[in-house]
C-alpha positions in Angstrom: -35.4 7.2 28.6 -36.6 3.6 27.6 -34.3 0.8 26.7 -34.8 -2.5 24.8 -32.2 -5.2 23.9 -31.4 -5.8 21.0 -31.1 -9.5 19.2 -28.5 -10.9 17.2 -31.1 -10.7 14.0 -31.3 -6.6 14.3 -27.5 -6.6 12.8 -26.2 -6.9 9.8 -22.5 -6.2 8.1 -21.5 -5.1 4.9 -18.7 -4.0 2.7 -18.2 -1.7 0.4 -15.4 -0.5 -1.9 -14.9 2.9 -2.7 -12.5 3.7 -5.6 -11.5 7.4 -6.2 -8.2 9.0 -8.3 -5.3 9.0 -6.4 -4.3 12.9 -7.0 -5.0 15.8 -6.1 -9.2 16.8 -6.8 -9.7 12.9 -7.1 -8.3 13.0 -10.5 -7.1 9.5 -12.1 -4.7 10.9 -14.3 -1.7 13.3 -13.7 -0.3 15.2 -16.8 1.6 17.4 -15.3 5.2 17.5 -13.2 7.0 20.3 -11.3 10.0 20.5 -9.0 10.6 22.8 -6.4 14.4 24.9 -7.5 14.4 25.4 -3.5 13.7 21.9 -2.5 16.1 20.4 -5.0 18.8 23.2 -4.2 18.6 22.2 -0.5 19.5 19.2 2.2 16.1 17.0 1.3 17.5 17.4 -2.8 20.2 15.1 -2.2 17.9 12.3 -1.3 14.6 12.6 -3.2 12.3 15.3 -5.3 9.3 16.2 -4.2 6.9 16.6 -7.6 3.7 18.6 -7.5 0.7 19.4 -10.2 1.4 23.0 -10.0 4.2 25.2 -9.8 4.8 25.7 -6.1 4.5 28.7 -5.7 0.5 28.1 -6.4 -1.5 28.5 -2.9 -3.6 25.5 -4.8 -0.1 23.3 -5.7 0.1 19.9 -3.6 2.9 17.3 -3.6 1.9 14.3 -5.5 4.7 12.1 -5.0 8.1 11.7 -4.0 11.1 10.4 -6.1 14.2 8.9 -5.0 17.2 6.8 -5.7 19.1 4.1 -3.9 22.4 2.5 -3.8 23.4 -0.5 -1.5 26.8 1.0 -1.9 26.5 4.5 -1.7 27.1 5.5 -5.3 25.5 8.3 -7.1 26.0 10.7 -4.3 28.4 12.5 -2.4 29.6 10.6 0.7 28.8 11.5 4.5 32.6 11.2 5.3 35.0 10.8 2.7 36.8 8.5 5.0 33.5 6.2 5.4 33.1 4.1 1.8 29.4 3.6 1.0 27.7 5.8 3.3 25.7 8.4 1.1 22.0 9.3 0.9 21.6 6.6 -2.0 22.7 3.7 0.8 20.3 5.5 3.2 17.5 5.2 0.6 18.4 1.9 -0.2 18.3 0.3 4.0 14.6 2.6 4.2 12.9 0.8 1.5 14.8 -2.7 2.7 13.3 -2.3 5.8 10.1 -1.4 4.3 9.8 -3.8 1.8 12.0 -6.7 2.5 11.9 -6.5 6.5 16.2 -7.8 6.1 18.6 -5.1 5.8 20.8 -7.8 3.8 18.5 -8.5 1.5 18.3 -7.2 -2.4 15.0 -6.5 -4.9 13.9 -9.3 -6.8 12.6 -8.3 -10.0 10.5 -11.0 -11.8 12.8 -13.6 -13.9 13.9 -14.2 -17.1 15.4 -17.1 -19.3 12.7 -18.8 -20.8 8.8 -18.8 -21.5 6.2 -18.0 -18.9 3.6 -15.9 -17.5 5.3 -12.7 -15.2 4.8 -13.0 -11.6 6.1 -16.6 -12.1 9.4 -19.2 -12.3 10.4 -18.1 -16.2 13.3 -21.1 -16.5 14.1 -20.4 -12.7 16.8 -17.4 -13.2 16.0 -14.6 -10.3 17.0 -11.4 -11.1 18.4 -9.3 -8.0 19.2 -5.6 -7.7 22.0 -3.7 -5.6 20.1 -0.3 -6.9 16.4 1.1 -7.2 14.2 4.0 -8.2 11.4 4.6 -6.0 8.0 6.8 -6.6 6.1 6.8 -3.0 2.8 8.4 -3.5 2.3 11.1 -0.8 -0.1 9.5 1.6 -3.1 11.9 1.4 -3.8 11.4 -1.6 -5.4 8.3 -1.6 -7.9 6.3 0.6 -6.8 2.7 2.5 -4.2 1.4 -0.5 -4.0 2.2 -4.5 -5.7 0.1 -7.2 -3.8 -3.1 -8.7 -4.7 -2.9 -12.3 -5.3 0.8 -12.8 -1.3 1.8 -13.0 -0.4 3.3 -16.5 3.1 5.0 -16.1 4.4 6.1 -19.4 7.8 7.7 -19.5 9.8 8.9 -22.0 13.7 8.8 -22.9 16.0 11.9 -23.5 16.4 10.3 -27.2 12.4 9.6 -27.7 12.3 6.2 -26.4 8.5 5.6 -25.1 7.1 2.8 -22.4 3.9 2.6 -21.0 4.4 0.7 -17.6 1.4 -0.9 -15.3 1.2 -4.2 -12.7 0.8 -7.3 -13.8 -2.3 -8.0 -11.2 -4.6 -9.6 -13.7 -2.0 -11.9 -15.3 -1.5 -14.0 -12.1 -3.4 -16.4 -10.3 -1.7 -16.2 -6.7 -0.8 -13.1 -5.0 2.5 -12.5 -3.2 3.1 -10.9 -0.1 6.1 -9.5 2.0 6.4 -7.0 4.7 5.0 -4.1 2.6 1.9 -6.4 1.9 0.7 -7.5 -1.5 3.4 -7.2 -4.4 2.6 -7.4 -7.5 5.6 -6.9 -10.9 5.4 -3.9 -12.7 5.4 -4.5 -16.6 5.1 -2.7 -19.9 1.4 -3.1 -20.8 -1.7 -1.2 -19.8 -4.7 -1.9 -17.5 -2.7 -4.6 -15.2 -2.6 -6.3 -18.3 1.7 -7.2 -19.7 1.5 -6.7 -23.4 1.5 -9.9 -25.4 4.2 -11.5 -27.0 3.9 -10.3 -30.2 4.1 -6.8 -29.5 7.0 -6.6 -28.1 10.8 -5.4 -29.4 12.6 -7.9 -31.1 14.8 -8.3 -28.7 13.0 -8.2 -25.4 11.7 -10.8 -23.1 8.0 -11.4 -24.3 4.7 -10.7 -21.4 6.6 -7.2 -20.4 9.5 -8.2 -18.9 12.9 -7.9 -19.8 16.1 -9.3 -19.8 16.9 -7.5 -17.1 13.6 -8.6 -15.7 10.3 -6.7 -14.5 10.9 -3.0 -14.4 9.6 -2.9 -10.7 7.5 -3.7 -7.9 3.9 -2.3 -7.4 3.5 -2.2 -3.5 0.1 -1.1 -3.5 -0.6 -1.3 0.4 2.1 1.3 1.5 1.6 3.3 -1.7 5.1 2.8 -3.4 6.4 1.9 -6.9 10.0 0.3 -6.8 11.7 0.5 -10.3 14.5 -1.4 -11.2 17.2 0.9 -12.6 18.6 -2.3 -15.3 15.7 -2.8 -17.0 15.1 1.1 -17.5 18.8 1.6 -18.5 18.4 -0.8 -21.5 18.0 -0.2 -24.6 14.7 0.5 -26.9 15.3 -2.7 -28.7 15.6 -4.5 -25.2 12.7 -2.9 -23.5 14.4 0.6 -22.2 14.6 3.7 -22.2 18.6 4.4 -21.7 17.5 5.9 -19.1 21.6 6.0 -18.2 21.8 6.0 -14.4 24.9 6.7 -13.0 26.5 4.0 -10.4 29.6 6.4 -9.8 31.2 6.7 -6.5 31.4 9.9 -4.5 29.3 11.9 -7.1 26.3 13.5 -7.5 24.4 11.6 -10.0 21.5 13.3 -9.5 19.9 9.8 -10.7 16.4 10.7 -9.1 16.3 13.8 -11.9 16.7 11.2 -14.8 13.5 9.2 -13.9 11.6 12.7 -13.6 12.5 13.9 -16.8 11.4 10.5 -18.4 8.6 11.2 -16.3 7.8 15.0 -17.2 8.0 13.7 -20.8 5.8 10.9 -20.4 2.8 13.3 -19.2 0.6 10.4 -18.3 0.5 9.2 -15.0 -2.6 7.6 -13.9 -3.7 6.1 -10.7 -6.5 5.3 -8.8 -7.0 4.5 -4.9 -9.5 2.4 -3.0 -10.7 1.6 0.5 -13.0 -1.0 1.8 -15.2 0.3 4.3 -17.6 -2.1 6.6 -20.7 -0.6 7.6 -22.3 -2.1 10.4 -26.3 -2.1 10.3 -28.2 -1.7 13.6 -32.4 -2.3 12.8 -33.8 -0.3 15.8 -38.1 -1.6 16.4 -40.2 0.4 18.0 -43.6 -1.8 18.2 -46.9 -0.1 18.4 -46.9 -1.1 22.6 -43.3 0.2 23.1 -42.0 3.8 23.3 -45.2 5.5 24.0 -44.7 7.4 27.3 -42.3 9.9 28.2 -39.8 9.1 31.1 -39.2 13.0 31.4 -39.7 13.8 35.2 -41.7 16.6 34.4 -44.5 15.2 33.4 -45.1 13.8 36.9 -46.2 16.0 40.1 -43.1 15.9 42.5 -45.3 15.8 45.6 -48.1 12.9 44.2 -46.0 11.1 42.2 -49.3 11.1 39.7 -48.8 12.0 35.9 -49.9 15.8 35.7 -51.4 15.5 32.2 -54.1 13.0 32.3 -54.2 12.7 28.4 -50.4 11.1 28.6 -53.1 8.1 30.8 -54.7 6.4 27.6 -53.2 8.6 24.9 -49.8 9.1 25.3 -47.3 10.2 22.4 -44.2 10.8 22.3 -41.4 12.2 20.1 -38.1 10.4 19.3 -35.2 12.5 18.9 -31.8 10.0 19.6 -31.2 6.6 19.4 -28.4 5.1 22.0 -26.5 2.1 21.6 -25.4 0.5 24.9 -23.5 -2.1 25.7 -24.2 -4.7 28.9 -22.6 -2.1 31.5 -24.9 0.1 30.4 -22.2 2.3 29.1 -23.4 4.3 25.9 -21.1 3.6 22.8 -22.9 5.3 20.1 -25.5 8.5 20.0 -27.9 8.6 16.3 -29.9 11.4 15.6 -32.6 11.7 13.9 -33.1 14.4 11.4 -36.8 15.2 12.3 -38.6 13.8 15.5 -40.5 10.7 14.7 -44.4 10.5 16.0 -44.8 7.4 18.5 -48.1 6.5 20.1 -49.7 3.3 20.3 -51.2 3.2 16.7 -47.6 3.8 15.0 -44.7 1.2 14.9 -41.2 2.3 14.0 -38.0 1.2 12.3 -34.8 3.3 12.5 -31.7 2.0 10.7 -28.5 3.0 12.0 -25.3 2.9 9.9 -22.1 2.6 11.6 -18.9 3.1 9.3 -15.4 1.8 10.3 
């Protein structure tokens, strides 16, 4: 085994994005939405749906995303105690995605402004809309790679009474990103291709740039996978932006809320997302000069009782094979093993370089 130390000019780092569909197969686009009758019949059906691209019963049928609704107050389900006001699987929705999102349990969703002329993402006459209630779509978490795509969101859902709304993020209408505890947030508004839809295309009535007057219809959280929709801007009217999507706020009762937004969903049959993931590669330039690496440090090719080398053509004409490439660090402790696909010919008229790619 020979060693050689390698200088700062043998590394190099680079990164790469990968971008892939975030379903199931890689695909970009889902078309197609099923429940589980078991799943919605049981305990977990009180607090979200599960939705997969086949019927479940399919050994090929994966969940694709979750649905839920959520309450600061408890309504639109059945309460844990009837004694205890408020405390229902829509208030525990509601406190998971606070924590998740906002980090402050007494803290509501703010869902872009309204009340005056501006880009989304932005002060529009400096009203801020808050929310006591939200829809949420969390993307089950194998399906896509380190966070999904800003700009590739296309959501379209459909009313019970034929209203239509194509929904994306608004990440290539804004100059400054904003973060919170979820990471990067970026306002989800009726357009396509991160892209609002302009002014002029909008219902009479709405606010222009896709937003409402009940503001964005949500937050695109793309770094924990999550679409938070805001329940007033969905229950408006067409003429305002909506789809009377008509979510229940009443006490004690079960709503069934989440089942609304799938049905507008299921209608809608166009769900695309991507994903992507930046991966760093480190390079490692591994030379092998024509005086370096010729002879074997393999005891047997040396006589135990001479010391002498037993094969007198490894004197002047030594070649050897390499096999593996080692990385150490200073305590001589090995870190990474590289192998070569074939054995690579060394000898003194031959000079090597081996490039060694470490992903991370």
């Amino acid at each position: 085994m020979s060693f050689k130390r390698l200088e700062s000019d043998d590394f190099l780092i680079s990164a790469d994005s990968v971008t892939a569909g975030a379903w199931t197969g890689n695909l970009p686009t889902l078309d197609n939405f099923v429940t589980s009758s078991i799943q919605v019949a049981g305990t977990s059906g009180k607090y979200y749906l599960s939705v997969f691209q086949l019927d479940p019963s399919n050994t090929q049928s994966e969940t694709q995303f979750e649905i839920a609704f959520g309450d600061s107050n408890g309504s639109g389900s059945i309460l844990y105690d009837s004694g205890v006001d408020g405390k229902s699987p829509t208030s525990t929705i509601f406190g998971q995605f606070q924590n998740i999102v906002l980090g402050d349990e007494n803290s509501n969703f703010t869902f872009g402004t309204t009340g005056g002329s501006g880009s989304c993402g932005n002060t529009i006459g400096g009203v801020t809309l808050t929310t006591q209630s939200i829809y949420s779509i969390s993307i089950e978490r194998s399906k896509f790679k380190g966070s999904l795509f800003p700009g590739t969101l296309s959501l379209v859902l459909v009313g019970s009474g034929g209203e239509r709304l194509e929904l994306t993020d608004n990440s290539r209408d804004i100059n400054t990103i904003t973060y919170n505890e979820a990471g990067r947030v970026f306002q989800i508004v009726s357009g396509s291709n991160g892209n609002a839809i302009s002014a002029d295309s909008t219902p009479s009535n709405a606010i222009a740039n896709g937003m409402t007057p009940s503001g964005s219809y949500g937050l695109f959280l793309p770094d924990i996978g999550t679409l938070i929709l805001n329940p007033s801007a969905l229950d408006l009217a067409e003429s305002n932006g909506g789809i009377s999507l008509n979510t229940s706020y009443t006490s004690n009762t079960e709503a069934n809320n989440q089942s609304k937004l799938f049905g507008a969903i299921d209608r809608g049959s166009n769900f695309t997302l991507n994903s992507q993931e930046n991966i760093t590669s480190d390079y490692i330039f591994i030379r092998a000069k024509n005086s370096e690496f010729n002879y074997s440090a393999n005891p047997s090719f040396i006589s135990g009782s001479t010391g002498d080398v037993i094969y007198t053509d490894f004197i002047n004409q030594p070649q050897t094979f390499i096999t593996t490439i080692g990385l150490y660090n200073d305590a001589n402790e090995l870190l990474a093993v590289a192998k070569l696909s074939k054995p690579l010919t060394k000898d003194f008229t031959k000079e090597a370089l081996v490039r060694v790619k470490l992903d991370f």
